[in-house]
Phi, psi and omega in degrees: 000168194274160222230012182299153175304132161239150178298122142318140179273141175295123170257167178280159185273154191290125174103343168295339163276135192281124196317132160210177175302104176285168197077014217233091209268136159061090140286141156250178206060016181222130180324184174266125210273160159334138173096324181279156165251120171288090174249156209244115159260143177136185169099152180296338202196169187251181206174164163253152169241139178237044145292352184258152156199142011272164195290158183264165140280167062338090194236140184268052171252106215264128176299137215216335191189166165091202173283127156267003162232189159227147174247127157240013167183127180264151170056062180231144175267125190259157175172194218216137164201148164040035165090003179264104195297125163229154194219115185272135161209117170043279183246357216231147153255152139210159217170168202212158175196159193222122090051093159314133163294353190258354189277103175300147193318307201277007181246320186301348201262277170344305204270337148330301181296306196294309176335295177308316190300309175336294180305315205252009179301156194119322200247192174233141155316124149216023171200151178218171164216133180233147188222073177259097190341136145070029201301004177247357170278141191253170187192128185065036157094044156217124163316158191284347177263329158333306175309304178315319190301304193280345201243334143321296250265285166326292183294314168305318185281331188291315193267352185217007146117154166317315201267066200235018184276342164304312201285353189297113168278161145350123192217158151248160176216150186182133163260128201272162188283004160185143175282193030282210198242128170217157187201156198218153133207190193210106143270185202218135167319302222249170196275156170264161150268109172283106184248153189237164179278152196262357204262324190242177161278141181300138174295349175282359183269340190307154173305166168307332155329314177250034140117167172354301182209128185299183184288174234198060186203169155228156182312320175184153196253155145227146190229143152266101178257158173307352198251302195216206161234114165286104169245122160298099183257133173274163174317116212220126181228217179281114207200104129265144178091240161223354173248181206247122183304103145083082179250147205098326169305103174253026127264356137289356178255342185272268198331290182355286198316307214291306198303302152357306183275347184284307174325298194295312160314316181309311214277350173289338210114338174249018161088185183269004201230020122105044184066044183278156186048055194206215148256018131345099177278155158212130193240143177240130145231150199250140167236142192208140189305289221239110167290001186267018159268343162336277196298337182271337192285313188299315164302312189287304206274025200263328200249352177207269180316317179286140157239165185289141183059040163271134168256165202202156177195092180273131166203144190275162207169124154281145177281210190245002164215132161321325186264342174277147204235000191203148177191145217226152163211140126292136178198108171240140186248152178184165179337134169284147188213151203288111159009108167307000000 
């Protein structure tokens, strides 16, 4: 992302956080700590809560297994700019914002984005998570996440120009069971590498066909911090191409999905089984449509992708097509390691 200078947000003085590695995003095994930027599932509606402090997210994703939060910066100094809770550690910012309740999705998705942009000028995107309401309902005769697709699209061009499709980081998109419109990321001072699956066409090239103006992501970022090298795997489900594997199968949409992440694994650099058996820390959230799919789902990757002491947060979510029924995202730190 362009690099311009910006007012620093007011923080807590440096040391005010319980000591931890900095940059060093989701410690795993440990509750969410003073400091961390959180985000929380479960609850009627999203929301901050800022009875905690410092605030939490709040997403109206009901927990099925697993973790019930996220930690997405441990130990950070916190504080608020352009509506955003930002949280600092070494290279990495990260931060959150919710959505006016007066808002229709696409002026709410705009005026959320111009936010995010706001908070992080200077730095570069290298994750985003949207937590879009209701995300398979249509209104005026466009699904809502088309809808989310376009006015995202729209924000991104609006602040970095027609051609802003390089700068796209690892994103997820999942619709939560009541809004507002909510968003999570994480930049870094230095720029990430967005990489794509060799397996699907990049979603900002889809046809026209899966709506107006395609998404707005790339399959995965790797990032290099002063602590490790970080990889962003975006939500990743049954997708060649541009179309959609079996749909309604949801163990032929599991098999997919895995090869899909084995793919993308080859092209970060960790290989196919995504650093498994390695020093490679990993946190996975599985997201599924349908909870009586929990326990088999939970079993096939219990026996092939997770390994002890991998963190998982399984929560119900509709996906981003009607017909897809499961979608898997990854995010691991391991050893810094030097620039291709």
């Amino acid at each position: 992302m362009p690099t311009a200078r910006r007012r620093q947000p007011r923080l807590r003085e440096r040391g005010a956080a319980p000591a931890a590695k900095p940059g060093d995003p989701k410690v795993p095994g440990r509750p969410a700590a003073p400091g961390a930027c959180a985000v929380r599932f479960g609850g009627s509606a999203a929301g901050l809560e800022r009875d905690r402090q410092p605030p939490a997210l709040r997403v109206a994703l009901d927990p099925l297994g697993g973790d019930d939060h996220e930690q997405l910066l441990a130990a950070a100094e916190a504080g608020e700019e352009n509506g955003c809770c930002l949280f600092r550690a070494g290279d990495l910012t990260a931060g959150f914002a919710v959505a006016r309740p007066d808002l229709d999705l696409e002026a709410a998705t705009g005026e959320l984005y111009q936010r995010l942009f706001a908070a992080t000028a200077g730095r570069h995107l290298l994750r985003i998570w949207n937590y879009v309401p209701h995300i398979n309902r249509e209104q005026a005769g466009l699904e809502n996440y088309r809808r989310f697709c376009r006015a995202r699209a729209a924000a991104f061009e609006a602040r970095f120009g027609p051609a802003f499709q390089p700068l796209l980081p690892a994103s997820s998109a999942v619709g939560a069971a009541a809004g507002p419109l909510a968003v999570a990321f994480l930049a870094g001072t230095a720029p990430g590498r967005h990489l794509e699956n060799p397996l699907q066409v990049p979603a900002f090239r889809y046809p026209a066909e899966h709506g107006p103006r395609p998404p707005s992501f790339s399959r995965a970022t790797v990032a290099e911090t002063a602590a490790a090298t970080h990889v962003f795997i975006s939500g990743t489900a049954a997708i060649r191409g541009h179309a959609t594997v079996a749909p309604g199968d949801r163990d032929a949409q599991l098999a997919c999905t895995l090869e899909n992440l084995a793919a993308i694994g080859e092209t970060a650099g960790i290989g196919p089984t995504l650093g498994a058996g390695s020093a490679w820390r990993r946190r996975f959230k599985v997201y599924l449509r349908q909870r009586d799919d929990f326990p088999a789902v939970k079993s096939r990757l219990e026996s092939g992708l997770l390994r002890p002491g991998d963190r998982v947060a399984y929560l119900q979510a509709e996906i981003c097509r009607p017909e897809l029924v499961l979608e898997i995202e990854a995010t691991l730190a391991g050893p810094r390691r030097s620039r291709e």
